[in-house]
Every structure is written in C-alpha cells, then in structure tokens.
C-alpha positions in Angstrom: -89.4 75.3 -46.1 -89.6 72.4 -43.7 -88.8 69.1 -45.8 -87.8 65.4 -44.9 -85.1 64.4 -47.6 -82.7 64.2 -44.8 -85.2 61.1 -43.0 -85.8 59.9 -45.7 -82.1 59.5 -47.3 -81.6 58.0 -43.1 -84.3 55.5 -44.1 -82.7 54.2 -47.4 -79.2 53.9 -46.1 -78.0 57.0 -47.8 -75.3 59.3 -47.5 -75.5 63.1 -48.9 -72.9 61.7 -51.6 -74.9 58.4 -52.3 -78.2 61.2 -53.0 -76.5 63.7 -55.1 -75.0 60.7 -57.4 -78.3 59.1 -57.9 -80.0 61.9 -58.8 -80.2 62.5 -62.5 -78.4 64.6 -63.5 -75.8 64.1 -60.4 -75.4 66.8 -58.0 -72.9 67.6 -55.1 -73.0 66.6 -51.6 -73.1 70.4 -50.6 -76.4 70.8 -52.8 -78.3 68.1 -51.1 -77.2 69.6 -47.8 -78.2 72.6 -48.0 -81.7 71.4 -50.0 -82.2 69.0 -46.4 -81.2 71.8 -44.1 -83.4 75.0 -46.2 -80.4 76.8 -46.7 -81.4 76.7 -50.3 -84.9 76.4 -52.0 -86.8 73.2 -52.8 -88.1 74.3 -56.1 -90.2 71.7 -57.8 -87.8 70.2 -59.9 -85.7 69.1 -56.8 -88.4 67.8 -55.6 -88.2 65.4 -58.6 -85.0 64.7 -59.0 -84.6 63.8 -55.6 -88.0 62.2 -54.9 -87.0 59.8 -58.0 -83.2 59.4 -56.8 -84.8 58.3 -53.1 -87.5 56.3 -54.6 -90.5 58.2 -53.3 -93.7 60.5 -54.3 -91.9 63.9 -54.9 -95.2 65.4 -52.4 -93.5 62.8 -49.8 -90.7 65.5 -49.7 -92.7 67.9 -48.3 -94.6 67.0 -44.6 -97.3 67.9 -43.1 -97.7 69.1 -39.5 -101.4 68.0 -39.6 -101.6 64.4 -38.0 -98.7 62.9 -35.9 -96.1 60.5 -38.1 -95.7 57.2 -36.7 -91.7 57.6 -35.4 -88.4 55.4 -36.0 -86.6 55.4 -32.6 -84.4 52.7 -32.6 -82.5 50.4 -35.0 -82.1 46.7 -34.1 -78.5 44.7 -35.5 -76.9 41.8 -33.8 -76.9 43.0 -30.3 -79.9 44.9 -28.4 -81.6 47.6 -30.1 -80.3 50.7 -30.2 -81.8 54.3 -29.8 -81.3 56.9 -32.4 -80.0 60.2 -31.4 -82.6 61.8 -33.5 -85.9 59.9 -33.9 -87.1 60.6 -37.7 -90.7 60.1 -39.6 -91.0 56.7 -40.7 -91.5 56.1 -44.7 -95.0 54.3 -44.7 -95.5 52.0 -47.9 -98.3 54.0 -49.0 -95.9 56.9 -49.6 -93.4 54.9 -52.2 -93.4 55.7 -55.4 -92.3 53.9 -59.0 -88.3 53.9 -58.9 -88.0 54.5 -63.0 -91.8 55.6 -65.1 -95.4 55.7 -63.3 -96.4 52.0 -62.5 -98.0 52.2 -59.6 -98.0 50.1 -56.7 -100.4 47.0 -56.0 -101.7 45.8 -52.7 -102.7 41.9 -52.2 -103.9 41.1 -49.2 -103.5 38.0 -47.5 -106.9 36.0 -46.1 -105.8 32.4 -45.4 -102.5 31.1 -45.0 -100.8 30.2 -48.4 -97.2 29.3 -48.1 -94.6 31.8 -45.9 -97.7 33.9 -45.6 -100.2 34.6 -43.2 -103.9 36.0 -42.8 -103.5 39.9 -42.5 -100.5 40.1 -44.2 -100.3 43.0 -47.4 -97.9 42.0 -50.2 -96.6 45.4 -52.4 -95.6 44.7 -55.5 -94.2 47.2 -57.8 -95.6 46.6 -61.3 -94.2 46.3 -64.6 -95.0 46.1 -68.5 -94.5 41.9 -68.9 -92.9 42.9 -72.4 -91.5 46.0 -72.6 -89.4 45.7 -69.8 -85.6 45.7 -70.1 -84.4 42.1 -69.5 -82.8 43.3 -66.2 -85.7 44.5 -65.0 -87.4 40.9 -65.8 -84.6 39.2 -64.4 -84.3 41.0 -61.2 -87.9 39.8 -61.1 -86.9 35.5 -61.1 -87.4 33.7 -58.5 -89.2 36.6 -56.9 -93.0 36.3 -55.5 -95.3 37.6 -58.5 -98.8 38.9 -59.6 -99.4 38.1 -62.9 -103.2 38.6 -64.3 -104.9 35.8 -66.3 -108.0 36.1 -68.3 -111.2 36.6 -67.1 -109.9 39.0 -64.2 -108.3 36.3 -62.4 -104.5 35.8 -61.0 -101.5 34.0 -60.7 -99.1 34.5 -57.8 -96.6 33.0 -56.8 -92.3 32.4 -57.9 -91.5 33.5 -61.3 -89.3 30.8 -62.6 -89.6 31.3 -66.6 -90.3 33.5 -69.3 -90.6 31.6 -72.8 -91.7 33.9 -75.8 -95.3 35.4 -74.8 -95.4 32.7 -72.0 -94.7 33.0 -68.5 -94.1 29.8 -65.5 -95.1 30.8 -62.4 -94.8 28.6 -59.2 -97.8 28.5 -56.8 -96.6 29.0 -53.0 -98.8 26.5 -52.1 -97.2 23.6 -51.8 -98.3 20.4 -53.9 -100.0 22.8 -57.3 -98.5 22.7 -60.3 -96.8 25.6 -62.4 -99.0 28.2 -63.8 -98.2 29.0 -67.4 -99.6 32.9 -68.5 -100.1 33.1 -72.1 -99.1 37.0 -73.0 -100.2 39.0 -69.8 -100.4 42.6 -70.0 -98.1 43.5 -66.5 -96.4 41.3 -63.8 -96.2 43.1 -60.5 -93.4 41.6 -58.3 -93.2 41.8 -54.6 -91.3 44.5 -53.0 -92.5 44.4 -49.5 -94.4 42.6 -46.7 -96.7 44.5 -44.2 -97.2 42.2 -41.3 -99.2 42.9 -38.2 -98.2 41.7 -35.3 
C-alpha cells in the first residue's frame, strides 16, 4: 500500500526514531521503516498511532493518485535555497489534525489590515476547552494570538495575557483598544498557523 508517513515525518523534522518514540505506545525505528517503505502492513491502528504521533488525520496517511499534490522542492536556510534530492507532497493545513482529543481546527480570515496582519490572510487556530484544559496547555497558549467567543456570537482576538478565575484578558492587535475581558467562554482557539498569499 502506497502511503506518505515517510513525507510527512520529512515535513515535521522527524527522524524514524523521533516517530517510533512519539507514538503511543513507542515503537522501533525498524517498525516505522518498514510501515513507510510497505514492507509491512498499514493496518488501521497504525494509521492512528502514527497519524496522532505526526499530528495529522490518520486518512492523510494514505494518498490519493486522483489530483496532482502541490510539491516541496526546495528548502531555504541562511544561504540560497536548496533542492531536495527527492521532492515530497506538501502537508496542506486543511489536512492537520488535533495533536491530543478531537478539537477541530478554526479558520479566521483576514479582510482589512489589523495589526501584523493583512487582507487575505487565514489564521488556524487549534481549539481548546477554556477550562478543562491542563494548565500547560493554557500556558503554552500566553502571549499567543487567540479566538475566544463572547456572547451573542461575537469574538475576541487578539494576545492572551491573563486568565483570572472564569475570566480571561485578551489584548486586541489593533493598536490603541483596550484589553478585552471574557467572562467564562466555552473554548479559546489559539493560533497555530498563518496562510498568506502572496
């Protein structure tokens, strides 16, 4: 079965070792190579294991010869880009998947220019129970661009600087507002990555 752990794993910065110990429970090396190269069978349940360990929909493991995959062929550092050997699929955003439990990902898109961003940019944010999230989790989201919803189906975004019993502070990007306080939201989805065209 063709399959794109190995591109994927390329994509995140992965070695065969840094896959098998993030999978849960830890594997070897030798097993992830052999899953990447077919020489043993991607059952379902490695598809999960390793789709969480990697941070993606366990279907992304599995590719589709039906429509051309937009291509990584190069990798820019210090100097002048540099070409791959191997060109690899690209990971698109749309194919990223909760790293721990089912929140799903959240799209805002940009229409006017509001601090660092611009029209047509996307925002992902990965979203998250406001309360039942470990502190770590909430911490790791500080000082990071949020979404938080208000009532009335309105929002909040911008830096989340504080986090006071059912209250949370959030800083508008706009320069010149005042903080936003958030009395008990439901989620706060906290920004992962920036599509911009260019």
């Amino acid at each position: 079965m063709i399959n794109r752990i190995r591109e994927i794993r390329k994509a995140r910065g992965m070695t065969l070792a840094d896959l098998a110990a993030a999978c849960q429970p830890e594997t070897t090396a030798q097993t992830i190579g052999r899953l990447e190269t077919g020489m043993r069978n991607l059952s379902t349940k490695w598809m999960e294991r390793i789709g969480a360990a990697l941070g993606v929909d366990p279907q992304v493991l599995v590719g589709s010869d039906k429509a051309p995959r937009a291509q990584v062929i190069a990798q820019l550092g210090l100097s002048d880009p540099e070409a791959l050997k191997t060109p690899r699929d690209a990971v698109l955003p749309s194919e990223m998947a909760a790293q721990e439990g089912d929140e799903p990902m959240l799209v805002l898109e940009v229409t006017s220019p509001v601090g660092e961003y611009r029209p047509g940019d996307t925002v992902w944010l990965r979203q998250m129970d406001a309360w039942s999230a470990k502190d770590a989790d909430f911490l790791s989201a500080m000082n990071r661009d949020c979404l938080v919803p208000r009532p009335g189906g309105r929002f909040a975004f911008g830096r989340l600087i504080d986090r006071r019993g059912p209250l949370v502070g959030i800083l508008p990007t706009q320069a010149g507002q005042k903080q936003q306080v958030i009395d008990n939201p439901d989620w706060i989805a906290v920004a992962v990555m920036l599509v911009r065209p260019l």
